[in-house]
C-alpha positions in Angstrom: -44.5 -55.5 -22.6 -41.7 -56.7 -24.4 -39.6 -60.0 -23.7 -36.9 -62.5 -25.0 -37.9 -65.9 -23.9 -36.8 -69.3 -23.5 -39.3 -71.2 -25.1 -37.9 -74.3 -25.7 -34.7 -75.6 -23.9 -31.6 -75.3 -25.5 -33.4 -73.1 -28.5 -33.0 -69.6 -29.2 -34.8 -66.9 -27.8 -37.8 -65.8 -28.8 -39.3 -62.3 -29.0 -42.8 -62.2 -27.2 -45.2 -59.3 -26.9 -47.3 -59.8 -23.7 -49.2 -57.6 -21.0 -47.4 -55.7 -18.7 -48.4 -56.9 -14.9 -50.0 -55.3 -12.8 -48.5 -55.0 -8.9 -50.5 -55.9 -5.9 -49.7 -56.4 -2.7 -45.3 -55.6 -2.2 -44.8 -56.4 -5.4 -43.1 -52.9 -7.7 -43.2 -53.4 -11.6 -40.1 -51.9 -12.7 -39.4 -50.4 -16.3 -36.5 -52.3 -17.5 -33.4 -49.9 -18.9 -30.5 -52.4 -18.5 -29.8 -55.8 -17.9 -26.0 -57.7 -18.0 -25.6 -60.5 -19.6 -24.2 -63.4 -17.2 -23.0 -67.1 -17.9 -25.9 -68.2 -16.0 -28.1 -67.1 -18.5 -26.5 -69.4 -20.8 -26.9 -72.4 -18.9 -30.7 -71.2 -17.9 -30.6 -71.3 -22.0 -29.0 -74.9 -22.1 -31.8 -76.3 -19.6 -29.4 -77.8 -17.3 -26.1 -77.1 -14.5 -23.4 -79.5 -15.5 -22.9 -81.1 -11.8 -19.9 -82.9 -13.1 -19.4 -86.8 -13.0 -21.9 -87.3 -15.9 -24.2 -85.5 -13.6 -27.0 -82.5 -14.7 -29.3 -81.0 -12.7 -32.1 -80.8 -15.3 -34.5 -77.2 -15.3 -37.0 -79.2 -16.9 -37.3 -82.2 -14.2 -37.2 -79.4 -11.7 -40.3 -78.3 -13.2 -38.9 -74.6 -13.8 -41.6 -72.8 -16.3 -41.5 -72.2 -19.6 -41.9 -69.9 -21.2 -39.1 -68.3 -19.2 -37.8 -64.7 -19.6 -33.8 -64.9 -18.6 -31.7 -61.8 -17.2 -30.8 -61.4 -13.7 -28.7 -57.7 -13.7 -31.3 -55.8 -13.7 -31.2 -52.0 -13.8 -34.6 -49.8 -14.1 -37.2 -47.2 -13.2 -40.0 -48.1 -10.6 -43.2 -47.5 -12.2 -45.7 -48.7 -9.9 -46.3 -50.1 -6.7 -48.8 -52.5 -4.9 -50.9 -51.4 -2.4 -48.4 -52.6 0.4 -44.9 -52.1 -0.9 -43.6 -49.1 1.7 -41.1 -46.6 1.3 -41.3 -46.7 -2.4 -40.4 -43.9 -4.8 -42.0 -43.7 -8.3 -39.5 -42.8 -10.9 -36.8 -43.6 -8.8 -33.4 -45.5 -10.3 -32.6 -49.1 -8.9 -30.7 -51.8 -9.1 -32.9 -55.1 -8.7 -31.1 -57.7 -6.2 -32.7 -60.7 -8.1 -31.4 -63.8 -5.7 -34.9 -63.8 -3.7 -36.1 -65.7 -0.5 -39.3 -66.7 1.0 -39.2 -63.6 3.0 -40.2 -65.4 6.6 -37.9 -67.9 7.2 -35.4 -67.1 9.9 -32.2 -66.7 7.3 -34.6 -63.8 5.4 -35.5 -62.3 8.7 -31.4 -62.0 9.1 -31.2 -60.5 5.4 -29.6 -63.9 4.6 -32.4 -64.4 1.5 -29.8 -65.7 -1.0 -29.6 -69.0 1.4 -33.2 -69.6 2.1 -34.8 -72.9 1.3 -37.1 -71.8 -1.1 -35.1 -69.2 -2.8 -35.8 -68.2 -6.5 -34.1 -65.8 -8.7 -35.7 -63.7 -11.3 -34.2 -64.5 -14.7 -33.8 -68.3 -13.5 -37.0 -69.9 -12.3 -38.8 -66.1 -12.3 -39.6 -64.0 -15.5 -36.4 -61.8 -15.4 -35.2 -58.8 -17.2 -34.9 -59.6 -21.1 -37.3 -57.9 -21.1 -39.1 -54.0 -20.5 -41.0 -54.7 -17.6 -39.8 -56.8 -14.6 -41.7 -57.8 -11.1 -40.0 -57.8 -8.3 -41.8 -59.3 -5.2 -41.0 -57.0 -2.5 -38.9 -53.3 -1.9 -36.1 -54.6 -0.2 -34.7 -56.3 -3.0 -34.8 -52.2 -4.7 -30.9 -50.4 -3.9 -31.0 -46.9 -5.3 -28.2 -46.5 -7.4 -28.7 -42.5 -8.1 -25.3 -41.2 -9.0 -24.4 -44.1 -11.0 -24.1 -44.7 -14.8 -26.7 -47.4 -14.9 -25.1 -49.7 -17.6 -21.9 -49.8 -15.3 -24.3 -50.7 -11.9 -26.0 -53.5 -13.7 -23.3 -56.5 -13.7 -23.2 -55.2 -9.2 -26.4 -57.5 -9.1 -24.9 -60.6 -9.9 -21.2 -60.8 -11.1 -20.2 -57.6 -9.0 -22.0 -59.3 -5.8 -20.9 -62.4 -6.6 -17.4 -61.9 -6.4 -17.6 -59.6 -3.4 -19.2 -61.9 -1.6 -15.9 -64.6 -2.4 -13.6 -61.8 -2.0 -15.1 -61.4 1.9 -14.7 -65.4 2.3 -11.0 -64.0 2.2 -11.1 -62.4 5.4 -9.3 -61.7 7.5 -6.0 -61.4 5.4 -3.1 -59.7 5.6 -3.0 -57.4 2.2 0.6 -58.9 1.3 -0.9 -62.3 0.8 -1.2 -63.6 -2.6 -5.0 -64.3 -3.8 -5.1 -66.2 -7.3 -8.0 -65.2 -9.7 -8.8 -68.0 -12.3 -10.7 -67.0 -14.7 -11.0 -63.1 -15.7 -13.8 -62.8 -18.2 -16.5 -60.6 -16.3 -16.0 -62.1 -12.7 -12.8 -62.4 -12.4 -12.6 -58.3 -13.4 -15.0 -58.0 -10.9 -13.3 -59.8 -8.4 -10.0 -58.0 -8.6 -12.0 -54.6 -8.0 -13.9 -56.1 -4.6 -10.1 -57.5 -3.7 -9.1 -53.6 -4.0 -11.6 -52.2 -2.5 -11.2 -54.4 0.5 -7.8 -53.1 0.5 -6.0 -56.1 -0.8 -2.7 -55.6 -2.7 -1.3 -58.7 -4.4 -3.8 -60.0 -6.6 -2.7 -62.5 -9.3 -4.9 -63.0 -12.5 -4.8 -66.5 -14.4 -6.3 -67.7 -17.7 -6.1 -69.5 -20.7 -6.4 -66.6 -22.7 -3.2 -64.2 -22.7 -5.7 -61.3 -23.6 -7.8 -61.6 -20.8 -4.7 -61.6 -18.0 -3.5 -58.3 -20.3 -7.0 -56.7 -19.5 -6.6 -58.3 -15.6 -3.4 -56.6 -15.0 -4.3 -53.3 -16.3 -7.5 -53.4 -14.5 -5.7 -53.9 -11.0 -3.8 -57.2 -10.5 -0.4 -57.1 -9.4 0.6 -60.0 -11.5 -0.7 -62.6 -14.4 0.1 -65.9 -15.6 -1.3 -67.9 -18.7 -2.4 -71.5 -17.3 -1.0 -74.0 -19.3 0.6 -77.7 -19.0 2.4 -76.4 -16.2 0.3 -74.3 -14.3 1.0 -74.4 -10.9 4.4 -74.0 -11.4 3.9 -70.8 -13.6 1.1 -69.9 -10.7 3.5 -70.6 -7.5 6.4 -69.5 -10.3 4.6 -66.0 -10.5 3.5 -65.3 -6.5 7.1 -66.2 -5.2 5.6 -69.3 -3.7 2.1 -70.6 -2.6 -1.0 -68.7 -2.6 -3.0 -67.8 1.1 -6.5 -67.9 -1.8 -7.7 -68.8 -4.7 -11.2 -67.8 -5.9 -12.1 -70.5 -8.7 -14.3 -68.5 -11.3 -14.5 -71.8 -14.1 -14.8 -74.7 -11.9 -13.9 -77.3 -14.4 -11.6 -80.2 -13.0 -8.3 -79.1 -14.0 -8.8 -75.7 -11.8 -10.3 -77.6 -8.9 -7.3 -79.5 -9.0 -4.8 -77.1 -8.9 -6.4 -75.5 -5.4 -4.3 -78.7 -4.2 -1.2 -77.7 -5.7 -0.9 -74.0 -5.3 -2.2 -73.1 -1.8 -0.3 -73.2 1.3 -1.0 -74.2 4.9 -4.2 -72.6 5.8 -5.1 -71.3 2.3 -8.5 -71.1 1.5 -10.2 -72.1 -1.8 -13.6 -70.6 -3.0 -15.1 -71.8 -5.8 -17.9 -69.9 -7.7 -17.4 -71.4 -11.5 -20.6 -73.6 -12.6 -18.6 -75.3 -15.2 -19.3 -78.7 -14.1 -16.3 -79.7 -12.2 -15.1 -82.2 -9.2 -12.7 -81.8 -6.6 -11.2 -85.1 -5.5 -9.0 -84.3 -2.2 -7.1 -86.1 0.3 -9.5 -84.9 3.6 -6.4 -86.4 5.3 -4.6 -83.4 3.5 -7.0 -80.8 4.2 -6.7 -81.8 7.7 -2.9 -81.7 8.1 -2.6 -78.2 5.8 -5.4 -77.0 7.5 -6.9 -75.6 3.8 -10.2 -74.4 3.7 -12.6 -75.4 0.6 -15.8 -72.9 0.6 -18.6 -72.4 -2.5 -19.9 -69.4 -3.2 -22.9 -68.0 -5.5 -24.5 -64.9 -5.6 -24.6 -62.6 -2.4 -27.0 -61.2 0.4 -29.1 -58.1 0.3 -26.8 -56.9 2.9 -24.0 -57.5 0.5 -25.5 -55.8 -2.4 -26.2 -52.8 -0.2 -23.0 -53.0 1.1 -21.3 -53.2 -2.7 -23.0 -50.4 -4.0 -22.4 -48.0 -1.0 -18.5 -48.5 -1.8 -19.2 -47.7 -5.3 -21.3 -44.5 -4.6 -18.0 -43.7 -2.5 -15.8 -44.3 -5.5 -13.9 -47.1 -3.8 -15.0 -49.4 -6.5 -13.5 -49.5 -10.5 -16.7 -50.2 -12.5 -16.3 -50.6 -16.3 -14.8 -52.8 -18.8 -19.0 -53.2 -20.0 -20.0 -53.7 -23.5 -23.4 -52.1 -24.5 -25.9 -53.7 -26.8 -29.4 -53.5 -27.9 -31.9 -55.6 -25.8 -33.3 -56.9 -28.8 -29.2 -58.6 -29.6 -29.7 -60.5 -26.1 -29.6 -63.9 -27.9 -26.2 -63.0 -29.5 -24.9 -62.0 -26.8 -25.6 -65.4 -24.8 -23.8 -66.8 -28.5 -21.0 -64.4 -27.5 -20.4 -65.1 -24.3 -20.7 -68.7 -24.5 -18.0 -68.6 -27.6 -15.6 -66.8 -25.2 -15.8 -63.9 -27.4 -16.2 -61.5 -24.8 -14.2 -59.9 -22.1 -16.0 -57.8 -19.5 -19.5 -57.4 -19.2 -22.1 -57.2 -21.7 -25.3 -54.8 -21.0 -28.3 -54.9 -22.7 -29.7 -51.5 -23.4 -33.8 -50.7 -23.3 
């Protein structure tokens, strides 16, 4: 098999030419087609989260394994299975839900695997899909996408999920209220389709980049401002007054800080951004505005079932994604990491 590896933290990928495993047990080796590009993979690249504060959370002191294939939106053919894996179709098209659990701990046994103790991801601490083969540990985490144009089903595993899952944080909410997108590179387009296909109608998209709030408001949001010196203002300036949400796609301090500023009583702020922020709040505050502060990463099994079920229906805009070779995968984390795209990219078997 083929593979782009991390090597070396912080280095460029390398390509590696390796066996192909071999399944046993629930494990199905899947034939990589297609696999998004994600921000994660970037900072699975750098060797560290930025915590914020001067803090890291170091890959290497966490004793994740080098070398380490990255790629978590993984789209493929099953090729084989082990000898236990049931109700598995050979040739069949899935998406891979790569946020994994232990598999019997009571939150797995609820289909809550994305919040078990011992979860791993494949493309983070698990070889994931830079690569042509991929194997995934058991079929539950297989959704059969049939129907779907596989390059637009990939970023549904992670930045499609993702967002969905913050969108549903939402709820209950009256479809009038304002919600506030920061950031609209990939997620934040995602988030404004999962916002519409929950039936929300006043979405607001905010950025730094004017061309990325054009792109938000012709993929769905009601409204856009640039955020700038000023932003609340031009935020509350744009909704008419303060927003019911905010999902926080960046997470840097200056967007943390302006969940203070531009929610109203009982407004809820999620925050999915990795960039290394801090939120420093009166809890005094939160108490008498009875705001709501909520984190969110990746999504359930349930919730990826759930996600592509409404786009099978067609209740879901997919798009806006970029193909590219698998072999460009390390330009693509250069890309993405430059700012220089808008959407999704896809690597392409």
């Amino acid at each position: 098999m083929d593979s782009w590896d991390i090597v070396d933290w912080g280095q460029p990928l390398q390509h590696r030419l390796r066996e192909a495993p071999v399944p046993t047990g629930e494990q199905v080796l899947v034939r990589v087609t297609h696999c998004g590009v994600c921000h994660t993979d970037v900072h699975v690249q750098e060797g560290f989260f930025d915590l914020g504060g001067g803090q890291r959370m170091s890959f290497a002191e966490r004793g994740f394994p080098l070398p380490l294939t990255p790629g978590h939106e993984i789209v493929g053919e099953v090729l084989a299975a082990g000898e236990g894996a049931q109700g598995v179709a050979i040739g069949s098209r899935v998406l891979v839900n790569p946020w994994l659990g232990c598999g019997v701990c009571a939150l797995c046994r609820s289909d809550q695997d994305n919040l078990c103790a011992k979860g791993r991801a494949l493309g983070v601490n698990l070889p994931g899909g830079f690569a042509s083969h991929v194997l995934v540990p058991r079929p539950k985490y297989l959704v059969d996408i049939a129907g779907l144009d596989p390059a637009l089903a990939a970023p549904l595993a992670c930045s499609g999920v993702t967002t969905y899952r913050a969108a549903k944080k939402l709820q209950p909410i009256d479809p009038q209220e304002w919600v506030g997108i920061v950031g609209c590179g990939g997620l934040g387009l995602a988030a404004i389709s999962a916002l519409s296909a929950l039936g929300h109608e006043r979405i607001l998209a905010c950025d730094l980049d004017a061309k990325k709030t054009e792109v938000a408001l012709a993929w769905g949001a009601q409204a856009s401002c640039t955020i700038e010196a000023d932003a609340a203002k031009r935020i509350t300036g744009a909704a008419g007054g303060p927003l019911y949400g905010l999902l926080d796609f960046v997470g840097s301090d200056a967007t943390a800080a302006l969940s203070q500023a531009v929610l109203r009583k009982g407004g809820r702020y999620v925050v999915c951004g990795l960039f290394g922020g801090q939120l420093k709040a009166s809890t005094a505050m939160l108490a008498l505005r009875e705001q709501s502060v909520q984190g969110s990463y990746c999504g359930s099994p349930q919730d990826l079932r759930e996600l592509v079920a409404l786009a099978r229906a067609g209740k879901l805009r997919l798009g806006n994604v970029k193909p590219r070779p698998m072999a460009e995968a390390q330009q693509g984390l250069e890309d993405l990491a430059a700012g220089r795209v808008i959407g999704r990219q896809v690597l392409v078997a």
